[in-house]
N, CA, C and O of each residue as an XYZ file, in Angstrom:
456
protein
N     -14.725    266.574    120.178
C     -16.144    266.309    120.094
C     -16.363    264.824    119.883
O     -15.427    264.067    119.626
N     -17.477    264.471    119.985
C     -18.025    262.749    120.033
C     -19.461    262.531    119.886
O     -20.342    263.391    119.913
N     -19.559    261.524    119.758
C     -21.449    260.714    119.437
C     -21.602    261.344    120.405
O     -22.125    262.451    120.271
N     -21.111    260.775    122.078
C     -21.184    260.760    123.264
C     -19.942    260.719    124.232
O     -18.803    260.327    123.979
N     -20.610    261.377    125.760
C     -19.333    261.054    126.481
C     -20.158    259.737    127.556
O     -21.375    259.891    127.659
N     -19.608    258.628    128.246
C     -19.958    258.026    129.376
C     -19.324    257.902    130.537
O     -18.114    258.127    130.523
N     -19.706    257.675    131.293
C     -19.090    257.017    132.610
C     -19.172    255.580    132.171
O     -20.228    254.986    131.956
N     -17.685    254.957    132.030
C     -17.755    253.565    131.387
C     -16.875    252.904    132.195
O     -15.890    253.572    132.511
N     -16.958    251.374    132.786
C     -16.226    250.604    133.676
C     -15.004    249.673    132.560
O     -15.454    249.339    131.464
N     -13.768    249.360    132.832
C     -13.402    248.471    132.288
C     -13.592    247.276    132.852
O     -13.304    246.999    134.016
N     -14.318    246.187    131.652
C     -14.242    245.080    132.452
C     -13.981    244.175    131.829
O     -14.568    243.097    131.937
N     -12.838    244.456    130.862
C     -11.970    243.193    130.052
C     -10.655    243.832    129.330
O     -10.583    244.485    128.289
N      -9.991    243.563    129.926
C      -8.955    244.091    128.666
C      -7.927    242.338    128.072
O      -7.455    241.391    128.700
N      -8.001    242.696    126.627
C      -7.403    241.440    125.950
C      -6.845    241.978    124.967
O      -7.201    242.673    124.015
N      -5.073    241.156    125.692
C      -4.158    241.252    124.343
C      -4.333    240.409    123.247
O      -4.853    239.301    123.378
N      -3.881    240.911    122.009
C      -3.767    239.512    121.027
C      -2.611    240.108    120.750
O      -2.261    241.282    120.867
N      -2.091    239.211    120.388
C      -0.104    239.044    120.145
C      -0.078    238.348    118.477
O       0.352    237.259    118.097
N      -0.556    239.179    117.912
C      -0.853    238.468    116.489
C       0.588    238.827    115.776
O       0.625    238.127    114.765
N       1.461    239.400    115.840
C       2.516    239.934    115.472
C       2.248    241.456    114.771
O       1.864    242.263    115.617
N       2.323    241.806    113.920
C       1.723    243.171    112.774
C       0.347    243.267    113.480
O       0.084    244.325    114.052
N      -0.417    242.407    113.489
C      -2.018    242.453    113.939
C      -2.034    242.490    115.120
O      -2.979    241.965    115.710
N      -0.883    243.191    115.909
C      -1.461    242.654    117.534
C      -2.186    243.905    117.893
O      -2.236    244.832    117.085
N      -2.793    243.981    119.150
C      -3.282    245.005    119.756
C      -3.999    244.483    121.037
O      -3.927    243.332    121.468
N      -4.772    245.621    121.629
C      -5.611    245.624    122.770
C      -7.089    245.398    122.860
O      -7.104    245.674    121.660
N      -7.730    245.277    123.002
C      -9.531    245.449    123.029
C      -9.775    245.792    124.262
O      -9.299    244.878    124.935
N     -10.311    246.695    125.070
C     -10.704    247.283    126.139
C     -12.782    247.119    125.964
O     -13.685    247.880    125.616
N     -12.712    246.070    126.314
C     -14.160    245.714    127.160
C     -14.999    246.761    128.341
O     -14.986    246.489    129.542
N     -15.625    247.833    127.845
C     -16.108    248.489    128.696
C     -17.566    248.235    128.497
O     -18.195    247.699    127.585
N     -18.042    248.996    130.067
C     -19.802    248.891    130.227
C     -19.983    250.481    130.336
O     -19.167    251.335    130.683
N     -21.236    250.592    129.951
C     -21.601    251.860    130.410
C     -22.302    251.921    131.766
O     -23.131    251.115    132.188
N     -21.908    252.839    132.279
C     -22.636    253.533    133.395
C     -23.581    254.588    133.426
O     -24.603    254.676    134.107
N     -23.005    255.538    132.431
C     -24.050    256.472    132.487
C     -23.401    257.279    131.656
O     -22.195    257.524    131.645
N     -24.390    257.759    130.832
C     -24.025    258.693    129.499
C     -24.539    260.430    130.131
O     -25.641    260.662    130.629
N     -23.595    261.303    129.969
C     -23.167    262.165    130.632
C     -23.415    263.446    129.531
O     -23.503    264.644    129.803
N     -23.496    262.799    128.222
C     -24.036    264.222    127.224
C     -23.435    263.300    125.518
O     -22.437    262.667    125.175
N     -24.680    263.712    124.902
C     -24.137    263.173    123.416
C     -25.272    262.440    123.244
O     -25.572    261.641    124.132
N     -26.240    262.592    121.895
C     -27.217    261.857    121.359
C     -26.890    260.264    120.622
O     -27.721    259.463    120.193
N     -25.798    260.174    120.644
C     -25.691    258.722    119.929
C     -24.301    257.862    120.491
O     -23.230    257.508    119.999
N     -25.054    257.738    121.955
C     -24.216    256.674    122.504
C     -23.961    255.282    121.701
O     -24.449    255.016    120.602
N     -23.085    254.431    122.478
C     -22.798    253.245    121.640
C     -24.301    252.170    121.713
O     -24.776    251.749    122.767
N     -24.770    251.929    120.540
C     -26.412    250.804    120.457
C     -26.611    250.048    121.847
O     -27.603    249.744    122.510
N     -25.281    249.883    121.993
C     -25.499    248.400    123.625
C     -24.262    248.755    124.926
O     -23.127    249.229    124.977
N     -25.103    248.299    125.709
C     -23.805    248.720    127.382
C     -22.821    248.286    127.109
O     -21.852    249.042    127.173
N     -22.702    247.480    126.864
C     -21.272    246.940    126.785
C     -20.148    247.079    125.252
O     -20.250    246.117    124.490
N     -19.470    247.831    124.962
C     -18.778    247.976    123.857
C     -17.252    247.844    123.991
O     -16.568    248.255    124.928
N     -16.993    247.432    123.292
C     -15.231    247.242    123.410
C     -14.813    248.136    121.877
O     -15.201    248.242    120.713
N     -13.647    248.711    122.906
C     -12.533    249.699    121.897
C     -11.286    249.217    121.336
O     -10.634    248.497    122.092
N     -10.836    249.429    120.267
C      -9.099    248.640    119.668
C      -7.988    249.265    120.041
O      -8.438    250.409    120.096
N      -6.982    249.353    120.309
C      -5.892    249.827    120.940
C      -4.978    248.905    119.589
O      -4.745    247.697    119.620
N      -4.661    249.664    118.705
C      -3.729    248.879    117.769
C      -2.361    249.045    118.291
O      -2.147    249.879    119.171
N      -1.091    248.051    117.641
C       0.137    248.295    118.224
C       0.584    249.554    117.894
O       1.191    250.214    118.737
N       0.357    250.016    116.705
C       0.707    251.838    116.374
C       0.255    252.785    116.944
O       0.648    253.890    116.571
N      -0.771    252.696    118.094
C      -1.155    253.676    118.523
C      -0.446    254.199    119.700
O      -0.240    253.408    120.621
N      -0.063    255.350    119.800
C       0.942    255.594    121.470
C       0.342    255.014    122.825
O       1.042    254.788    123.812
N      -1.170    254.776    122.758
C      -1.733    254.139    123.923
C      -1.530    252.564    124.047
O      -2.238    251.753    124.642
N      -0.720    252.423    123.541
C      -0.670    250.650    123.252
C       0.663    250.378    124.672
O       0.283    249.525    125.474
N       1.571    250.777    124.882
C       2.976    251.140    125.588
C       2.270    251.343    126.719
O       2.875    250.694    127.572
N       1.204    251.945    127.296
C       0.720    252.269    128.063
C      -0.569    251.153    128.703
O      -0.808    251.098    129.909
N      -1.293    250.337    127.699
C      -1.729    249.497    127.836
C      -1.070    248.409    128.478
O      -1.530    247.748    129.409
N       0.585    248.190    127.650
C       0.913    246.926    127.753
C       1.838    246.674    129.468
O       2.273    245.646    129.987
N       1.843    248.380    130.017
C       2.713    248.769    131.309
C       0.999    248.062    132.741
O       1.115    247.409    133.778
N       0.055    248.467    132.245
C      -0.790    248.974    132.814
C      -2.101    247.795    132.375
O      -3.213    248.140    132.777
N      -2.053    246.727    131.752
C      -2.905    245.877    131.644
C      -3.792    245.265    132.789
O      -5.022    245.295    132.836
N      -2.855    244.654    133.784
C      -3.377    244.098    134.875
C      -4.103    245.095    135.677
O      -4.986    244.704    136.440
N      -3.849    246.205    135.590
C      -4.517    247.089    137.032
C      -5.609    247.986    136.457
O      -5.834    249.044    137.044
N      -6.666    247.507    134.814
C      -7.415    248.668    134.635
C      -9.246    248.051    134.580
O     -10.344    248.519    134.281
N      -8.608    246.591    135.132
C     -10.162    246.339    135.167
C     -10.598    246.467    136.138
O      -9.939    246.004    137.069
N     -12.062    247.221    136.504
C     -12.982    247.486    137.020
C     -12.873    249.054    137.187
O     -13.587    249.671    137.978
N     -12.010    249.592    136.455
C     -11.598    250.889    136.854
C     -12.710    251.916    135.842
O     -13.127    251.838    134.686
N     -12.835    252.552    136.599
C     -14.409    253.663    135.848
C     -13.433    254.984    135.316
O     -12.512    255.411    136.012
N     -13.766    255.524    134.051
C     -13.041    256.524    132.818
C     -14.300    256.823    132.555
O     -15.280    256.088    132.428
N     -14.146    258.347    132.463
C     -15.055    259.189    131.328
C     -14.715    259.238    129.746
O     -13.764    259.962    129.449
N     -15.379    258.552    128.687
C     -14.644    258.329    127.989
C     -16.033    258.992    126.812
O     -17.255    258.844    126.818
N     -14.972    259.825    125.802
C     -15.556    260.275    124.816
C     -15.555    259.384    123.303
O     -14.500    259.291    122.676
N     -16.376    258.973    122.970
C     -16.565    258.007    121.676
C     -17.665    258.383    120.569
O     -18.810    258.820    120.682
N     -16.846    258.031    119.404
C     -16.790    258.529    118.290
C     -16.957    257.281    117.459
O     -16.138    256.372    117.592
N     -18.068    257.162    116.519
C     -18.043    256.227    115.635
C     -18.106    256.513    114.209
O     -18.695    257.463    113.693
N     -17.225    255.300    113.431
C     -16.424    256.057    112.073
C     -17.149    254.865    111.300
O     -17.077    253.790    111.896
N     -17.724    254.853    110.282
C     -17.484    254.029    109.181
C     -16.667    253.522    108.294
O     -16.403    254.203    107.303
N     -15.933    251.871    108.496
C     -14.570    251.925    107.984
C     -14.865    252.232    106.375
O     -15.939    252.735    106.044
N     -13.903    251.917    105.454
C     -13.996    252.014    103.977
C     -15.031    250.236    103.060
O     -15.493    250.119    101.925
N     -14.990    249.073    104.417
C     -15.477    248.170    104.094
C     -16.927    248.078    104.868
O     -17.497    247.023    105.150
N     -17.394    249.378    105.146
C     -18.656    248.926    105.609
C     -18.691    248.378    107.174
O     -19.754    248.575    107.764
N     -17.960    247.916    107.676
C     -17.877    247.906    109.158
C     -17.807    249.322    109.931
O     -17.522    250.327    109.281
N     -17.989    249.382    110.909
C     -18.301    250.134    111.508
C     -16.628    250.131    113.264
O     -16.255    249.096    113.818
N     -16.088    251.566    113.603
C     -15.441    250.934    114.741
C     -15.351    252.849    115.680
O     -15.407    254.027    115.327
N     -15.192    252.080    116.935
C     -15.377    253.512    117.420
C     -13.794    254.095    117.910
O     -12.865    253.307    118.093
N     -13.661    255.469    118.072
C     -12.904    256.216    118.323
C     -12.816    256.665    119.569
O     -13.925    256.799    120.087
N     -11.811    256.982    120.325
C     -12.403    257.208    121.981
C     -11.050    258.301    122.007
O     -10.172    258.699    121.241
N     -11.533    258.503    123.493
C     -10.789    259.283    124.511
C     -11.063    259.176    125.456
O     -12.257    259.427    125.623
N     -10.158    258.695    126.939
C     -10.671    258.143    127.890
C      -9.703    259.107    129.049
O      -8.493    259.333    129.060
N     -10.864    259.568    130.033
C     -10.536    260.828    130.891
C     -10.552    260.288    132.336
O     -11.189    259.235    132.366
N     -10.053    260.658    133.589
C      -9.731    260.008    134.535
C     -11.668    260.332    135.133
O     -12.431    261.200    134.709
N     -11.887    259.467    136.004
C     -13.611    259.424    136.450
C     -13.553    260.399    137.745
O     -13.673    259.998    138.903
N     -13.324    261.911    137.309
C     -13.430    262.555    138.257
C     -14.816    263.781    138.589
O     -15.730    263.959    137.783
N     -14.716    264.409    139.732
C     -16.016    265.478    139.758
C     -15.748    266.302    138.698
O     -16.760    266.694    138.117
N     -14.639    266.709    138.239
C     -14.261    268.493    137.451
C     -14.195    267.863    136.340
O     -14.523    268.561    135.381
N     -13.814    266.518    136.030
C     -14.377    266.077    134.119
C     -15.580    265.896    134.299
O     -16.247    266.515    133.470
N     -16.316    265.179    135.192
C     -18.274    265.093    134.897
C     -18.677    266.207    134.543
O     -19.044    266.417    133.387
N     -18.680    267.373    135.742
C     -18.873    268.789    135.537
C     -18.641    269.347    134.638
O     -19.488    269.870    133.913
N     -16.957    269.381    134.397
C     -16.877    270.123    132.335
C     -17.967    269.398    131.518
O     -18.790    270.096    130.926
N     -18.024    268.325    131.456
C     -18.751    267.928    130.368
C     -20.260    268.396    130.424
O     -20.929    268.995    129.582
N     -20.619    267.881    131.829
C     -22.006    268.138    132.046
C     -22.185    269.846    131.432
O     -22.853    270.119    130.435
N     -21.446    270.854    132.256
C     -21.286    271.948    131.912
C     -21.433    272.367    130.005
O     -22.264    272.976    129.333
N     -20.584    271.898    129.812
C     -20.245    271.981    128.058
C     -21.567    271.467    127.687
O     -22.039    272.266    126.879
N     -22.381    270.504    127.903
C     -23.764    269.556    127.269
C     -24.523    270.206    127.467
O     -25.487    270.042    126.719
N     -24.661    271.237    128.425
C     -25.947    272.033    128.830
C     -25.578    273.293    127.809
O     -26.631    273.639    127.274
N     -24.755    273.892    127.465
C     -24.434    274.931    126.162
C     -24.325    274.623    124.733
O     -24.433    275.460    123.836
N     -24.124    273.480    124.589
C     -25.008    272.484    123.424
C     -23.267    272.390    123.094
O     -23.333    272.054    121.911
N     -21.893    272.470    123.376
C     -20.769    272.146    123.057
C     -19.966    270.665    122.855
O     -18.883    270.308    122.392
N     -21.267    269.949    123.546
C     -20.421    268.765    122.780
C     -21.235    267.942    121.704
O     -20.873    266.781    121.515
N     -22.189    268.388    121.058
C     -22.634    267.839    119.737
C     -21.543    267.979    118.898
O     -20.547    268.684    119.059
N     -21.800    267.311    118.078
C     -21.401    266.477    116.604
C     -21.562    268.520    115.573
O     -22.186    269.505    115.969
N     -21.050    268.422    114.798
C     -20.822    269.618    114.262
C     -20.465    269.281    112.999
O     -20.173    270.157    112.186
């Protein structure tokens, strides 16, 4: 489950090589929000890809070839413990049978927040 799901473009991805602190930021736009009352405030939001996360290996194979590339991506926003705010995702290949599940699932009220 999520705030929201979108049709979202990548259109930045940036490593930082901080050592312990390194990770990814994935620069996406929205296209079009597909089901979920509390999309991200603004089109354009970027996600963290920390080095601990298993998607990081996959980032670092796959960096060059994911901008401009359109993902259905489900996002989730958490309140850290300091009052910042960061979102949570899941990012699905931009096909007819994921629009449809979702669309499908949004019209039976299955992907609200619970």
């Amino acid at each position: 489950m999520g705030d929201a799901v979108l049709r979202a473009r990548v259109d930045t991805v940036t490593a930082k090589n901080d050592g312990v602190d390194s990770r990814y930021d994935l620069g996406l736009r929205t296209l079009e929000r597909l089901a979920g009352e509390h999309p991200p405030s603004v089109e354009n939001f970027t996600v963290r890809i920390d080095r601990s996360s298993p998607a990081s290996n996959i980032l670092k194979n796959f960096q060059n070839r994911l901008g401009g590339r359109i993902f259905i991506v489900f996002v989730r926003e958490f309140v850290r413990p300091d009052g910042d705010t960061e979102l949570h995702f899941h990012a699905s290949p931009d096909s007819k049978d994921v629009a449809s599940a979702v669309r499908e699932a949004a019209a039976f009220g299955e992907t609200t927040v619970r």
